[in-house]
N, C-alpha and C positions, 0 to 999 in steps of 0.2 A: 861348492862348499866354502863356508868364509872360518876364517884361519885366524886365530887373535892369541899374544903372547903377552905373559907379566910376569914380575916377578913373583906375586901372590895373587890366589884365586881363590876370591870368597864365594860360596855356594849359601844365595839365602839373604834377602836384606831386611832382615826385622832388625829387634834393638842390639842382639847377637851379632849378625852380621855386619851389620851399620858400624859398631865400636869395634869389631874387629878391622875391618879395612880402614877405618879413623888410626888404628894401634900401628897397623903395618903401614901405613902411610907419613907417617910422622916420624916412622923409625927408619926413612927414606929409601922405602920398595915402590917402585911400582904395583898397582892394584888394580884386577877388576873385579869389581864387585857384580854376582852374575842374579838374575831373578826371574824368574816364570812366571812373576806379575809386574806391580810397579814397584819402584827401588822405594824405600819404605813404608809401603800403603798395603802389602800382604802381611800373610804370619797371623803371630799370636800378638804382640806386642801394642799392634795400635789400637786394638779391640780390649784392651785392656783398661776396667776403669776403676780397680782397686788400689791398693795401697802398696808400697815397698819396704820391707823389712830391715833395717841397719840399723847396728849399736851406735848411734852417736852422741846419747847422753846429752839432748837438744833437752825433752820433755822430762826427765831426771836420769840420775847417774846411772851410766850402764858402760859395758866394755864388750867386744868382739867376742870374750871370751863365756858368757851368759847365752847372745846370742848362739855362738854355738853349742852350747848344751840343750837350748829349745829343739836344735835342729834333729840332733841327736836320738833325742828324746822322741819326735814325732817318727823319725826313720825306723826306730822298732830294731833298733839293733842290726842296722844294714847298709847305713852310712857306709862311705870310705870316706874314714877321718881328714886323711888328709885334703882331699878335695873340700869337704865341708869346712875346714877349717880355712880352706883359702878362699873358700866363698862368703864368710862371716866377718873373716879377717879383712881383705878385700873391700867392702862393698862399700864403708865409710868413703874413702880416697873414692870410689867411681862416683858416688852420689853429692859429693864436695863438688866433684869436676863437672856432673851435671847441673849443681845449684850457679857454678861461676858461669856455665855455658847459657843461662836465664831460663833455665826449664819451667820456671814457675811455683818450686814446691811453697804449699802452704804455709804460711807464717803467721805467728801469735807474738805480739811485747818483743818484736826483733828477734825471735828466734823461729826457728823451725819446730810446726807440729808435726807432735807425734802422736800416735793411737794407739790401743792396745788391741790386740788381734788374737784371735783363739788359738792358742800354746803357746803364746810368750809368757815373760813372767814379767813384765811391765810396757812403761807405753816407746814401742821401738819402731811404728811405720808410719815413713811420711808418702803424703801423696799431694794430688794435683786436685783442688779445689771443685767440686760437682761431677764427681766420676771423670774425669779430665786427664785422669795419671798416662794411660797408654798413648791415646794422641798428643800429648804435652810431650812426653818422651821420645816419639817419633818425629814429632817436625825440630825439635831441637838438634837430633843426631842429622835429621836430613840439611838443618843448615850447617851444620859441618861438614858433611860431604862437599858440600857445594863451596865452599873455600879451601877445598884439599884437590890440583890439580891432577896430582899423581895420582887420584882414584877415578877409572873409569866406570861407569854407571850403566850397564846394561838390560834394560828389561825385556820381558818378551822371548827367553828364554831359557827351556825346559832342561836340564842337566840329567842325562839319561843314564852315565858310567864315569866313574871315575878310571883314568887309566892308569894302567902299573905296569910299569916295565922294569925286569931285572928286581922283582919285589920293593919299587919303590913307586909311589906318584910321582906323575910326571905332569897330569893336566886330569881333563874331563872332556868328555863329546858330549852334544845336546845337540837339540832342534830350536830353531829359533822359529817362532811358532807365529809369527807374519810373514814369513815368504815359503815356511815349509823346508829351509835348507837345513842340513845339517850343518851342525859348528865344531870346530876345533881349537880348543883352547890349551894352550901349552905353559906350565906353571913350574915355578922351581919347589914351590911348599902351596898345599891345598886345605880351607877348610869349610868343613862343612857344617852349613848355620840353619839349615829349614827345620827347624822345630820339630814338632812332635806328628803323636798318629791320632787325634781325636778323629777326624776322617773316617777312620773304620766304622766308628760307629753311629749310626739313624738318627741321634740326637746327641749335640757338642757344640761346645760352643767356641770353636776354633772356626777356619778358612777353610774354600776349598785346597787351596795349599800343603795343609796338616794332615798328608794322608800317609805319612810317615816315608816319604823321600829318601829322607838323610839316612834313614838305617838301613835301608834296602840300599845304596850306594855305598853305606861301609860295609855291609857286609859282601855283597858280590867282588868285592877290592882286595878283601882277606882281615878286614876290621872283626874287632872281637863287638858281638851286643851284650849286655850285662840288664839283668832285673827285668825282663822284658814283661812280666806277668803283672807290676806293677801299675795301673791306670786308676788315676784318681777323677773319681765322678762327682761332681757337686752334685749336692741334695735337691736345690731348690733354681734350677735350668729357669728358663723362659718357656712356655711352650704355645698359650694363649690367651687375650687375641693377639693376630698378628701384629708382630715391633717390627721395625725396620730403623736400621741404625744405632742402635745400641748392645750395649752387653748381655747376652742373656743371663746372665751369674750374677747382674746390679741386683738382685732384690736380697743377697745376702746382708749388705749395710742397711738396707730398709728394715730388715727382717730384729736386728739385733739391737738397732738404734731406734725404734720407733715402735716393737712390741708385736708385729705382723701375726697374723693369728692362721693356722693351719688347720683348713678344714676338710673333709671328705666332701663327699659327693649328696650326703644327709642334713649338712651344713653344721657338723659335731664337729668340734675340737677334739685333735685324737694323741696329740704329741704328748702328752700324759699317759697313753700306755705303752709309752717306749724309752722316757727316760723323765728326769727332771724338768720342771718348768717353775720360776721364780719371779713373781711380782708379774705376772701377763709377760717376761720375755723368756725365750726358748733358749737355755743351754743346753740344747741337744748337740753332740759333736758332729758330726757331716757324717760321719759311717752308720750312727745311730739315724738321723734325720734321714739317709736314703734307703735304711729298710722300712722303717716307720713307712713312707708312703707306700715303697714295695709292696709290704704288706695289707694296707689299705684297698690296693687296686686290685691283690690275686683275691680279698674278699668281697669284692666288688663291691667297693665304694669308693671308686675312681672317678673323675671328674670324666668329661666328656670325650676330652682329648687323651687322658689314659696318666693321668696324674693327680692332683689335689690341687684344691682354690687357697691360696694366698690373699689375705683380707687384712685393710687396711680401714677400712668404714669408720672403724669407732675410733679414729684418732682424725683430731679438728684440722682443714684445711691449712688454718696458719701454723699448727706445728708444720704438716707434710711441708709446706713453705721453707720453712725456716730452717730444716733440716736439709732440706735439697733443692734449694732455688728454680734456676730455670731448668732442671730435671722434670720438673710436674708438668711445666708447658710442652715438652717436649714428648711426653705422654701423653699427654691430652692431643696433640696433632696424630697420632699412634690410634688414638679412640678410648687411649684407656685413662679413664677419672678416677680416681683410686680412695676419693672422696664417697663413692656408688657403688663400684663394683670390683669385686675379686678377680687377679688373672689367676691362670692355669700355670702350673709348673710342677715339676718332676725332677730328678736325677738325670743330669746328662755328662759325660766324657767331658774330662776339662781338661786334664794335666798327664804327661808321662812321665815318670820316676826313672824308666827304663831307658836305654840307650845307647850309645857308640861308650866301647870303654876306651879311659884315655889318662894318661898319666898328670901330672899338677904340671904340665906345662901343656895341655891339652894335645897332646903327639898321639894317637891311636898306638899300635901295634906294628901295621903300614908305615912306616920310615915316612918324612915329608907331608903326611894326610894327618891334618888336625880336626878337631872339634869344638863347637862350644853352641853354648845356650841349653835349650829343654834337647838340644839332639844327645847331647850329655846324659850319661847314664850313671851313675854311683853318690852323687852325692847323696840323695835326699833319700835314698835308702827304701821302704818299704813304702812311707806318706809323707810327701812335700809338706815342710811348715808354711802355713799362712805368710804372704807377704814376699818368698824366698824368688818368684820366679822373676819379677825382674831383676832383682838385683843380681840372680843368675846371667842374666843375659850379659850383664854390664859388664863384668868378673869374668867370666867366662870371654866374653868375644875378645875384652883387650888383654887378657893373657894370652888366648891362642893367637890374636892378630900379631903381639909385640912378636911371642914364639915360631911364627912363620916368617916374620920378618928374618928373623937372625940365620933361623935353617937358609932361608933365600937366598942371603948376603953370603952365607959360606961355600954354596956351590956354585960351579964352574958356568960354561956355556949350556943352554938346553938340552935336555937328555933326549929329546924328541928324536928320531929318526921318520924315515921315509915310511916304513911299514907299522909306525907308533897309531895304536888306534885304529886299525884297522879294524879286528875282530868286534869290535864294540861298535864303531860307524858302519857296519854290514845291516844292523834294525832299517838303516835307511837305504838299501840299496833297494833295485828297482825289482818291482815279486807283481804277480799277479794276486788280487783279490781272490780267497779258497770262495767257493762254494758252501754255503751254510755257515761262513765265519761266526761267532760267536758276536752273543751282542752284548759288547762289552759294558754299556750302559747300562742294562738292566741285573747284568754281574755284580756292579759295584752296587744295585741299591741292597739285592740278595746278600751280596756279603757284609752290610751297615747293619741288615735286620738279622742275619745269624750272630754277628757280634753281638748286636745287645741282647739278643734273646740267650744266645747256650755259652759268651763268654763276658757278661757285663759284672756288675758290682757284687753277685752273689751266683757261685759258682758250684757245678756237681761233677765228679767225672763221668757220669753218663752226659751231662753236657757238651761239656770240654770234648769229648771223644768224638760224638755225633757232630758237631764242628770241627774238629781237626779233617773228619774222614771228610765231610761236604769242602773244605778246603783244598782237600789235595784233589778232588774232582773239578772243583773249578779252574786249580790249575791247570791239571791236562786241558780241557775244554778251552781254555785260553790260546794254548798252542806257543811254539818257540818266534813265531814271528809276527810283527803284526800288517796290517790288511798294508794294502797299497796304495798310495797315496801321495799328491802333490800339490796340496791347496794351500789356502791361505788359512786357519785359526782350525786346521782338519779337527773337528771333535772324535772321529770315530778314532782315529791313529793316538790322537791324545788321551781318548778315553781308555784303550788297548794299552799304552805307557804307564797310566796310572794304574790300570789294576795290578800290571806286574806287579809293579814297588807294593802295592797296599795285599796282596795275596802274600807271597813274601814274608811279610811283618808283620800280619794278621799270622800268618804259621806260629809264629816265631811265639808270640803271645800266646796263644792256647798252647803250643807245645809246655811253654814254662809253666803255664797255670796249672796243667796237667800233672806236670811233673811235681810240684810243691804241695803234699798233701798236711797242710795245714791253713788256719787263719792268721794273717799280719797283715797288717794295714790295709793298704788298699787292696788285698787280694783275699777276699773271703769266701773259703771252702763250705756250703753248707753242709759237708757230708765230713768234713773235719773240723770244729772247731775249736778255736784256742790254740796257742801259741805251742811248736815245741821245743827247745832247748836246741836237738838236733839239725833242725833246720834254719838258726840263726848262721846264716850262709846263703851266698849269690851265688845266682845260674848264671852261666855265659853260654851264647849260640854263635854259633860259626858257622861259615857255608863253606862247602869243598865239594868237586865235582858234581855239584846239582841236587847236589843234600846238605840237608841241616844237622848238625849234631848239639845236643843239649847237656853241660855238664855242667855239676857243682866246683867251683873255684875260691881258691883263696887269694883277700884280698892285696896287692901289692903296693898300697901307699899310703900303709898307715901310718901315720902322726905319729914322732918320739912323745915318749911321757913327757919331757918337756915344754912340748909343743911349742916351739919354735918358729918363729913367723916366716914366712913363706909368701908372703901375700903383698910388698911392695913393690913396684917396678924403681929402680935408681934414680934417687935424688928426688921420691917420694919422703914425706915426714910421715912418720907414723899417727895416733892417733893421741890426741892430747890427754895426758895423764893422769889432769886432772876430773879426767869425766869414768875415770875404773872405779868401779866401785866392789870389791873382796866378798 
């Protein structure tokens, strides 16, 4: 067994995890930073090639305080204030620190571009030049890991349990998944940064990484999950022909900036009988624009692949040029000429709203076990605002990092004892392979196609139910242990690991969906629709003794009517005063 201690343990090295162990490393803790793939090259964050959302009053006047009322606004009444406000407040100071760090954002006449992005009320997101924002942001945070000595960097392994003793974290066991060992990791404060669950479902456009980890580890620990019904589906995925290497969700900027035209499978423009369309470009909002095609394909007039054709034909090669430079080359190596022919796309899983609940210094419940990034449950309420999730990452990870740091520095010698971790490192003691084990591989494709089929974007409780009940059978069928094994990259042991966490959190999901019989945001009932007064309130799910329970809660960290800034770390400047505008 290999045996590793720090003062802080980051779970997860996207742009979340990356700035949280940069936070606690600077605030002079010791750090490992821990990953089941490579130390910035998983996640959501480098596959990202949109834009980022911050009031900085670069493109005209704006203030923190605007931004958060967009946010507000898109959450449907489900926000917890105060985390939104320290994510708005916030995000100016982290994206300052990225522009000094040479991240590249774009620039116009010595200033920083901004764009307008759908639900702000002016132009508030910068980005990184030719869909470039997500890898621009990852290799920046990775060369600062690499001049921070106190953070060690470990990839290649799976974080299976966080452990609690005496109801506090103390660490985490995993498998380090090139020799097959079990690990023991011994921590004074824990956070956890693996993003989200797009995973669950058939088509998303996340990692294999995103199969919702982080929430299955807080909740087996005694973490509260909050908003779990919430999953945000973009409209218009990738689906075909096949891309390799880029975002499936780039043809949103194509789509808005260049007029993209939406067609069936008859070669009709159909986006006119589901909402407005002005001058040839679509403001259809992303909830309308993923039933539109819904619709389309149950009247079958689906594309081949089981969505609608995205056409770019009638607009001249030098615009697509001019608009998006060496993107077109990079399609064209892809097979796709966009000058010829229409891809394939559809609504696919993109974003969680739902999550680890955790206070504005990102502390869960769990004493010492923190949170940050899309693992983060409450801010963004019902529907993430455009633009919100990096700048989540950034907010989020250096708060929780600085916050682990200080829990660290205040407690004594390691809580670890001799029998610490035990019950949790038993997944790897030595078992015989059962007879008829389960194949955990074709588990997980089964439970991608029940998610999107009976719990995706448009929801019934005959659904919802008929999933839940195939859910809890899958779990039995799974069993309490998995197969046996002592290899190097074991996929069937690893496969067995992930369904847990993903069975788990897929519950967790339809249980809440179930339970919400209305529509808001991202969660739409078609056998309830429309908002009700009464349900403007968060679920939270808990695990205890090997059951889930689901209850309505109130929120605890709402914002004084003052609103009170919350949002600088010491011997930060706040935000220059001349860029508020009333």
């Amino acid at each position: 067994m290999i045996r590793l201690e720090s003062d802080v343990l980051v779970i997860g090295a996207g742009g979340a995890g990356m700035y949280a162990a940069i936070a606690a490393a600077r605030d002079g803790c010791d750090v490992q930073l821990i990953d089941r793939s490579l130390i910035g090259r998983g996640g959501a964050t480098v596959m990202a090639q949109m834009t980022v959302a911050v009031a900085l009053g670069e493109e005209c006047p704006d203030h923190w305080e605007h931004h958060l009322a967009d946010t507000l606004v898109a959450g449907r009444g489900l926000c917890d204030p105060a985390l939104a406000q320290l994510l708005c407040e916030s995000a100016p100071l982290r994206i300052r620190e990225m522009d000094a760090w040479k991240v590249g954002w774009a620039r116009e006449d010595g200033h920083l571009k901004q764009v307008h992005a759908p639900g702000h009320d002016r132009a508030r997101c910068v980005y990184v030049d030719f869909l470039n924002t997500g890898p621009a942001v990852s290799r920046t945070l990775r060369t600062q890991l690499n001049r921070i000595d106190a953070i060690r960097r470990i990839g290649d392994v799976l974080i299976t349990d966080i452990v609690v003793q005496e109801g506090e974290a103390v660490g985490a066991v995993g498998l380090h998944l090139v020799s097959g060992e079990p690990v023991a990791l011994e921590a004074k404060s824990v956070v956890i940064a693996t993003g989200g669950l797009t995973r669950l479902y058939r088509r998303n456009s996340g990692s294999l990484n995103t199969g919702g980890d982080g929430y299955a580890l807080a909740l087996r620990a005694g973490a509260e999950l909050i908003d779990m019904e919430f999953v945000q589906f973009f409209p218009i995925g990738h689906l075909a022909p096949r891309m390799i290497g880029m975002d499936p969700i780039m043809w949103d900027p194509f789509r808005y900036k260049l007029g993209g035209r939406l067609l069936n499978a008859e070669g009709v423009e159909f986006a006119d009988r589901y909402g407005p369309v002005e001058s040839g470009n679509y403001v259809l909002t992303r909830d309308v624009a993923t039933y539109a095609i819904f619709k389309e394909v149950e009247a079958g007039r689906g594309s081949p692949a089981g969505g609608a054709y995205l056409s770019f034909a009638h607009v001249p090669e030098a615009e697509l040029r001019k608009a998006f430079g060496p993107v077109i080359d990079r399609l064209a190596k892809n097979g796709i000429d966009l000058t010829k022919m229409p891809v394939e796309v559809a609504p696919i899983a993109h974003y969680h709203m739902g999550g680890v609940r955790v206070d504005t210094s990102m502390e869960t419940r769990v004493p010492n076990l923190f949170a940050a990034g899309e693992a983060v449950g409450g801010a963004n309420g019902a529907n993430r605002l455009s633009g919100n999730a990096i700048s989540e990452a950034f907010v989020f990870g250096e708060r929780a990092g600085t916050a682990a740091a200080a829990r660290a520095k205040g407690r004594g010698a390691s809580a670890w004892r001799a029998a610490t971790g035990a019950a949790e490192l038993s997944l790897f003691g030595e078992r015989g392979s059962a007879a008829g084990e389960a194949n955990t591989a074709a588990l997980i494709v089964e439970l991608q196609a029940l998610m999107a089929d009976y719990a995706g974007p448009f929801r019934t409780e005959t659904k919802l139910s008929l999933a839940l009940a195939r859910l809890e059978q899958m779990y039995a069928q799974l069993g309490g242990l998995p197969p046996s094994r002592n290899e190097r990259y074991d996929m069937v042991h690893l496969d067995w690991l992930d369904l847990r966490n993903m069975l788990q959190v897929a519950q967790c999901v339809v249980l809440a969906a179930l339970q919400r019989k209305e529509s808001r945001g991202a969660h739409q009932r078609e056998d309830f629709p429309g908002l009700l007064p009464e349900w403007e309130t968060n679920q939270a799910v808990t695990w205890r003794d090997g059951k889930l329970s689901l209850a309505r809660t109130a929120q605890t960290n709402r914002a004084s009517d003052e609103m009170k800034p919350i949002g600088r770390r010491k011997g930060e400047s706040p935000v220059r005063s001349d860029r508020i505008v009333q």
